[in-house]
N, C-alpha and C positions, 0 to 999 in steps of 0.2 A: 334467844330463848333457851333457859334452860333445860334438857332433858337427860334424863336417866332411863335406863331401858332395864332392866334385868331379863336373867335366864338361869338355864338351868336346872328348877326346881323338879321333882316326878317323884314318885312315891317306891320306897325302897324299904325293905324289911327292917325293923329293930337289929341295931348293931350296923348298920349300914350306913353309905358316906355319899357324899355329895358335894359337887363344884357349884355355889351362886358365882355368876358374873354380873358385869354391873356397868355399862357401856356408860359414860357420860360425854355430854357439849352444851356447847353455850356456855363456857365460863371458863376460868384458868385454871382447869380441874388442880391443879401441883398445891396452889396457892392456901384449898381447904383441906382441915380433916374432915374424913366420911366416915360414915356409919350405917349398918346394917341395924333394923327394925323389925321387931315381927307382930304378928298378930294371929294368935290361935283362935279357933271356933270361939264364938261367943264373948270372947273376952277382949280388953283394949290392946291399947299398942305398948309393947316391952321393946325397949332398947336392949339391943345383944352385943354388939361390939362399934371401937371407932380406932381411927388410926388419924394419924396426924400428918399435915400436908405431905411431909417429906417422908414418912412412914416409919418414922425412928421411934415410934411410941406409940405402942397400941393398947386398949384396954375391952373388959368383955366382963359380962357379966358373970356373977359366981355360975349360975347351973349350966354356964358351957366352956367355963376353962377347962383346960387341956384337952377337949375336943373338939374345940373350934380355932380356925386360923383368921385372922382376916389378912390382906395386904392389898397393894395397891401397885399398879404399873404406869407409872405418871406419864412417858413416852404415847402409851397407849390410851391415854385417859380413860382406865378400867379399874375397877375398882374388885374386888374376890373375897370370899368367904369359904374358906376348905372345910368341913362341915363331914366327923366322922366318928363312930359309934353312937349313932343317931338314936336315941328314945322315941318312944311313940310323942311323950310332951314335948318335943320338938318341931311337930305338926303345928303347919299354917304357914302364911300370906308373908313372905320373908320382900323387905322393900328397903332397895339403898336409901342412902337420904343424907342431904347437902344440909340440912337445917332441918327444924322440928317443922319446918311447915314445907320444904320441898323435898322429896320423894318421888322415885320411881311411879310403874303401875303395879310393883307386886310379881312375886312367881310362889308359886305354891307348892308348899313342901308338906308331904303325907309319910310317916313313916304307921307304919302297919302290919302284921303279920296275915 
């Protein structure tokens, strides 16, 4: 059975940084690239970053280049998200995910004054 767990997430001032992790089993974590999803209050799911099995290529969406890292620890089958000079539009329901239909449960990220 596949599962991803995340953590992490808690509510941190604008300008402020944050570690998601991203536990996964049930599958040969090495083998896929992963990717980090979000989803803000009221709005759908946005893709933010992905990395590639071996973690030699990573890619992210415009509004969080150079402020977001992803990578991955294939040993550990962990997948990460460095997440730093945070915006408040960087709020919401952040979820690893193996494919567009499998995903974590979500950790929730609030940035906020």
């Amino acid at each position: 059975e596949v599962r991803l767990v995340e953590s992490g997430g808690g509510e941190v001032p604008p300008g402020g940084s944050l570690r998601l992790s991203c536990a996964a089993s049930g599958f040969t974590f090495s083998r896929y690239a992963m990717s980090w999803v979000r989803q803000a209050p009221g709005k759908g799911l946005e893709w933010v970053s992905s990395i590639e099995g071996d973690g030699g290529s990573t890619s992210y969406v415009d509004s969080v280049k150079g402020r977001f890292t992803i990578s991955r620890d294939n040993a550990k089958k962990s997948l990460y998200l460095e997440m730093n000079s945070l915006k408040p539009e960087d709020t919401g329901v952040y979820y690893c995910a193996k494919s567009a239909l499998v995903r974590g449960q979500g950790t929730r990220v609030t940035v906020s004054s």
